[in-house]
N, C-alpha and C positions, 0 to 999 in steps of 0.2 A: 429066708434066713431065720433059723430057730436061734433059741439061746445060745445054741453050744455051736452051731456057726451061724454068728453075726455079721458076715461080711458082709452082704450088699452094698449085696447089695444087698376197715371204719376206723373208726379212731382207737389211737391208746386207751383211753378211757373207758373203750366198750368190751376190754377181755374181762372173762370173767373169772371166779374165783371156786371153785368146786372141788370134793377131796377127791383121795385117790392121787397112790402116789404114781410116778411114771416111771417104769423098767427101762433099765440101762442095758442095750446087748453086750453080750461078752465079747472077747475080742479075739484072736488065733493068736499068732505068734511074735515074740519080743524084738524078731528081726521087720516083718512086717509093720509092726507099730512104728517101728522107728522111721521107716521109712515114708509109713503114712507121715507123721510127725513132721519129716520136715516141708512136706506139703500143704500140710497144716500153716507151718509158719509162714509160707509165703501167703496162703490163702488168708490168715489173720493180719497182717501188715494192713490188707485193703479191707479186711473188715471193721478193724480196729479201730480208721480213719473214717468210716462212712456214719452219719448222722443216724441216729435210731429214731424214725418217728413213730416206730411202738415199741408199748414195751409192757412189763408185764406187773398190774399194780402193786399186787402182794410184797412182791421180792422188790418193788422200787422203795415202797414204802416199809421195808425191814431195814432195808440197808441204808435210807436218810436217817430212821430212827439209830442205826448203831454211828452215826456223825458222818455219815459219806466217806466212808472210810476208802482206802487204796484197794482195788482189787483184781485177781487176774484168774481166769480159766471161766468153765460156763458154769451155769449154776446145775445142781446136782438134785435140788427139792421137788422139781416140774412137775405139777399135776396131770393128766391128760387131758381136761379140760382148757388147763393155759397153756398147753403145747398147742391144741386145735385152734382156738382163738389167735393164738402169735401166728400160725401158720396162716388163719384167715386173713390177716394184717399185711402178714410180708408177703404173702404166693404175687399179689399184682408188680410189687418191683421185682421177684423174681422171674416174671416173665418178660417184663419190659427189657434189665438185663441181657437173659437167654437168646431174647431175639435180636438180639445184634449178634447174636453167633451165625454162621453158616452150615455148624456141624448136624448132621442129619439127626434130627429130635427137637435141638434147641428151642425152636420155633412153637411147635408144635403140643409138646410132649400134654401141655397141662389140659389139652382134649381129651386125652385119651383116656385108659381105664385105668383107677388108681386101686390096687391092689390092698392094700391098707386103710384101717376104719381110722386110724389118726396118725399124727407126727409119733415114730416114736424115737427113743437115742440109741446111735451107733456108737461105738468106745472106735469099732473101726475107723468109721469116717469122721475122726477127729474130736469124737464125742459131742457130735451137732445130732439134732435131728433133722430124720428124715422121710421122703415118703417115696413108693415106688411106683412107678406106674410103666405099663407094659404097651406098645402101637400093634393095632390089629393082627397084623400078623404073627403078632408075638404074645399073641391072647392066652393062647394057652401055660404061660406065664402064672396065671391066676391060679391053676391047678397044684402049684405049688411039686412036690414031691412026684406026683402023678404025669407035669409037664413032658415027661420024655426029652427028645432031640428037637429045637424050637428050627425052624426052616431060617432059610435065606431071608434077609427082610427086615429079620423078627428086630426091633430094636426095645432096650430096656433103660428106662431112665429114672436117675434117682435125684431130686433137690435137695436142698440142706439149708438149715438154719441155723444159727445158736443166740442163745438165752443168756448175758451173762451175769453179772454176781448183783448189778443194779439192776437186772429186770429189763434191759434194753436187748430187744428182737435183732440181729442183724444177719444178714445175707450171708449165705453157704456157697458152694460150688454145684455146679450141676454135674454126675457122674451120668456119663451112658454106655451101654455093650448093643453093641449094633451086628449081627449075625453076616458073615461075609461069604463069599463063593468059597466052595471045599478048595482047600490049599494054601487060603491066604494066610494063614499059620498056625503050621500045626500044634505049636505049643499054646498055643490060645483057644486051642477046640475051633479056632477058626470064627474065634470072636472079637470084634476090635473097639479096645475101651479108650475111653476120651475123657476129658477134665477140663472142666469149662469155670475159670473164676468167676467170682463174682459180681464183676464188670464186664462178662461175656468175653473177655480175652480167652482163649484155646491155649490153657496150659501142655498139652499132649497128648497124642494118639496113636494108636500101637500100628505100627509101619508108614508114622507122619511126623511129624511137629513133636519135636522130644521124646520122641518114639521109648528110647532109652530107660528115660524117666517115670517109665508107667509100667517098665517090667514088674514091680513090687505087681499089679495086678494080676498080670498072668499066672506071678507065685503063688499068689495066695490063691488065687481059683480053682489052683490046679487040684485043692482038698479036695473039692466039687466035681473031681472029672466023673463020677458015676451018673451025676447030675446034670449033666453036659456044663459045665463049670460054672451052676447059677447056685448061688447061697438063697437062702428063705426068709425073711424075716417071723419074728415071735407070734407062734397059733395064737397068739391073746389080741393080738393086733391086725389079723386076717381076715378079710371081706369073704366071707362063707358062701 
């Protein structure tokens, strides 16, 4: 996923504070967003309500200084530093979560090879960050541009976090594309994508469980078909 297709796909105390600001990916299209959007909403309901035991000092202590004012959406200032650090914080409930799923990755996925040197933000997936990581098979993943047609197998996974306007870290959804036998549809390249909330419930999957509901994926992938329909995240952000 480069700029210009963004799709992709211890304690509070100890994040630290270092400059450098963090790049926003751009996003595709205003039909897409929306529909991300309202997925978003459902996946915020349960974030919304879940207790932040980290959080990010800077931004906690800007916003007691401005009187603990009312506020809503993520924070937009995120260093890469206090992206890395939030991520260090919340990846153990994001797996504890993921593994009450059954969906092939859930389990798993945070063995495996992660594609990206930090958190960075998706505008597409809700404006949370995130990170990718690719299972053995799907190794060639890393190659970025170069991946060609990834096999049977290959699965890609992506977590997610956001950061909101008080600095409090909370849980994302897990996206994965899981590579399926030739046929199993053809408008998907024969890729089947999933959406895992953030309590491990199995929002939907493509020929499953709200099957319906996750067509926005296959539309937006389909920019990617040269690509066999994987997006790349930002060269700034990429494991060389």
């Amino acid at each position: 996923m480069n700029r210009r297709n963004s799709m992709m796909l211890g304690s509070a105390a100890a994040l630290a504070v270092v400059g450098g600001t963090m790049a926003v990916a751009a996003g595709v299209s205003a039909d897409t967003g929306a529909k991300e959007s309202n997925l978003t909403d459902r996946a915020w309901a349960q974030i919304a309500q879940a207790p932040a035991d980290c959080v990010v000092p800077r931004l906690r202590t800007e916003w007691k200084a401005a009187g603990e004012p009312k506020v809503e959406g993520w924070a937009e200032n995120v260093t890469d530093a206090e992206a890395a650090a939030a991520y260090a914080c919340i990846k153990p409930e994001l797996a504890q979560n993921f593994a009450k799923s059954d969906e092939a990755g859930a389990k798993e996925y945070q063995g495996w090879a992660m594609v990206n040197t930090v958190a960075y933000g998706s505008s597409t997936h809700g404006g949370r960050f995130v990170n990718n990581f690719a299972n053995p098979t799907g190794k060639a993943y890393g190659k970025f541009e170069e991946a060609g047609v990834l096999p049977k197998g290959s699965i890609l996974a992506k977590d997610s976090f956001g950061i909101d306007k008080t600095g409090a870290v909370k849980a994302g959804p897990l996206f994965t594309m899981i590579k399926m036998d030739k046929g199993f549809n053809a408008e998907s390249r024969d890729w089947r994508y999933a959406l895992i909330f953030p309590n491990g419930e199995l929002m939907g999957a493509t020929g499953g469980k709200n099957s319906d509901g996750l067509g926005f994926c296959i539309a937006c992938h389909a920019a990617a078909e040269a690509n066999d329909a994987m997006f790349f995240l930002p060269e700034e952000y990429r494991v060389k």
